[in-house]
N, C-alpha and C positions, 0 to 999 in steps of 0.2 A: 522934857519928853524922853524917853526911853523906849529901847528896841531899835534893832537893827533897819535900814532900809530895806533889805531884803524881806525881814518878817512884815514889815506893813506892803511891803509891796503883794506879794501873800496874800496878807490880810483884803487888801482892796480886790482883788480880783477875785478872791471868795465873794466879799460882797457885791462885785461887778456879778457875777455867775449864778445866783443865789438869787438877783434880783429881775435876772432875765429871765433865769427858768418860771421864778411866780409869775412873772407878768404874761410869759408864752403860756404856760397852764389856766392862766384867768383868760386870756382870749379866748381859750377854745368852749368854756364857760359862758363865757358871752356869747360868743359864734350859735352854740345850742343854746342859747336862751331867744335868740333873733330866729336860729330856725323852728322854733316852737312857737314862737309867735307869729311867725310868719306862715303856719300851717306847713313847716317843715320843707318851703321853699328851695333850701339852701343842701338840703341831701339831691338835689339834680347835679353836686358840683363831685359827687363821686365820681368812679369813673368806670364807662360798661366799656369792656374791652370790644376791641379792636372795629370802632367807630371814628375814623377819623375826626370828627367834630369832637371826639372826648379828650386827645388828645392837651387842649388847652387846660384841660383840670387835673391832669397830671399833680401837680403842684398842690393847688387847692384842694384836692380830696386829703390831702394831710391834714388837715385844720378843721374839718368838716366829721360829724359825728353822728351815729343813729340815736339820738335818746339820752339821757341824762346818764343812766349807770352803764353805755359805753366809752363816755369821757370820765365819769370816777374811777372807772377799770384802767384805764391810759395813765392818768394824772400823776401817781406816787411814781410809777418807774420813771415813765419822760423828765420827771420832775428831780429823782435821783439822778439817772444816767447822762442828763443834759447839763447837770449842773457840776458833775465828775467831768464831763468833756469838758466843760468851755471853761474848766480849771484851767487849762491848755492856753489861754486865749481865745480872744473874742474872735481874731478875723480868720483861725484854725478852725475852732467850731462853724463857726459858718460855711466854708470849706466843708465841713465833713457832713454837715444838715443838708446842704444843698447837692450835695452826690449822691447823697442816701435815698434825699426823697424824690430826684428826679430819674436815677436808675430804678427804686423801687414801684414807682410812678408807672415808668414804661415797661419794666417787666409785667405789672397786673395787667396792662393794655393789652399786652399781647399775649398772657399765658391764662389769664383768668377763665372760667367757664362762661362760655356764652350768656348772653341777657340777665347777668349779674351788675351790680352797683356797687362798687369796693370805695371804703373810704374809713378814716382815723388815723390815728397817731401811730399806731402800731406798728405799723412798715420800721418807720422811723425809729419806734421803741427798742426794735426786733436789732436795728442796725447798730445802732448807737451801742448795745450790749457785745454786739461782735467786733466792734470798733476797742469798747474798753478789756474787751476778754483778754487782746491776743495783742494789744497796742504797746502794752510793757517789753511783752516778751521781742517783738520786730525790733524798738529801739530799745533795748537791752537796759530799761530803768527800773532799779528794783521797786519803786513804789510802784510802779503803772504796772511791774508783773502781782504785786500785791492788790489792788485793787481788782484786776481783773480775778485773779483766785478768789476776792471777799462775794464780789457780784457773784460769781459762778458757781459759789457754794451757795448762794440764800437764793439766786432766781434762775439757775439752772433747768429746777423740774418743771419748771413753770415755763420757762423757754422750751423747753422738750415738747411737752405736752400741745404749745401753741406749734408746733410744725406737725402735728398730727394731723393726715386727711380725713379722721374719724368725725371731725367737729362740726356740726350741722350748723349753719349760718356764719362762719368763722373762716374769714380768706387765710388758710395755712400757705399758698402760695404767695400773698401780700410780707407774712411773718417771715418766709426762707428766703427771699431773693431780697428783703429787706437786711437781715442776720448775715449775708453773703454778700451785699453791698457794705456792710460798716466792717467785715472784715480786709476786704479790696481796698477797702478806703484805708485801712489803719498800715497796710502794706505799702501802698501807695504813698503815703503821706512819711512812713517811714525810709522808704526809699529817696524821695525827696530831701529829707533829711540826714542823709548818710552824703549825698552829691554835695552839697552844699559846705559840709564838714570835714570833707576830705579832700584835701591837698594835693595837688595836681606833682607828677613826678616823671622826669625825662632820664630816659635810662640811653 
């Protein structure tokens, strides 16, 4: 057998990463195929702001999708950008999914337009992009400033465009304070990692 333990160590967490993201992208697949069967039941789990009772779907309106070609629209980025994080590790991503979607969660509760229904991936999409943007540059590793340049140059306009108010059925407020949570988070998590690295000194 050949190669280093470092490179299979690599290797397995690519494949640990790679196999989480398809399996979280087939749930939401599935999810919209139960809400279409179900007469589309499971769009109650959006979330209309600032109703107390919505609050518990915070969470679930992540998972939750209007129609088929709102989840193909999700599917390739979540499915890149998820699988670029939880390169990082498994219980880091986690960490950074569960920030993103329960800040971006409570920010639509409260800033979204009246007797609206906000739900999908995109919050989380929007986050996880501003998490890999700006994540190299905080903890100063030249791959993670390179990756966040490669994303930034291919899904830039297209993140642009999704914070536009112009866009008639499209929560641009779900996509900013989702994009502004995975930045927080990438600061955060980089800070955390600076404490931890640096050596304690009595002068």
């Amino acid at each position: 057998m050949s190669g280093t333990g470092l490179e299979w160590s690599r290797g397995d967490r690519a494949k640990t990463a790679a196999k989480l993201m398809v399996g979280w992208v087939a749930l939401l697949w599935l999810l919209e195929v139960v809400d279409v069967a179900s007469g589309h039941a499971l769009d109650s789990l959006g979330i209309v702001p600032r109703e107390p009772s919505q609050l518990i779907d915070v969470v679930p309106a992540a998972f939750i999708h209007f129609g088929f070609a709102h989840v193909a629209a999700n599917s390739v980025p979540l499915l890149v950008f998820g699988f670029l994080a939880a390169l990082g590790g498994l219980r880091r991503f986690a960490a950074i999914c569960a920030v993103i979607i329960v800040a971006d969660g409570l920010g639509v509760w409260l800033v979204a337009p009246a007797h609206t229904n906000t739900a999908g991936a995109s919050g989380l999409i929007f986050g996880l992009f501003g998490f890999l943007l700006v994540t190299g540059f905080v903890e100063r590793k030249p791959l993670g400033i390179l990756v966040g340049l490669v994303i930034g140059a291919i899904w830039g306009t297209s993140i642009l465009l999704g914070l536009a108010p112009t866009q008639s059925g499209v929560s641009w407020q779900a996509h900013l304070i989702g994009l502004v949570s995975g930045v927080g988070t990438a600061f955060w998590l980089g800070r955390r990692g600076r404490t931890r690295t640096t050596p304690a000194l009595i002068r």
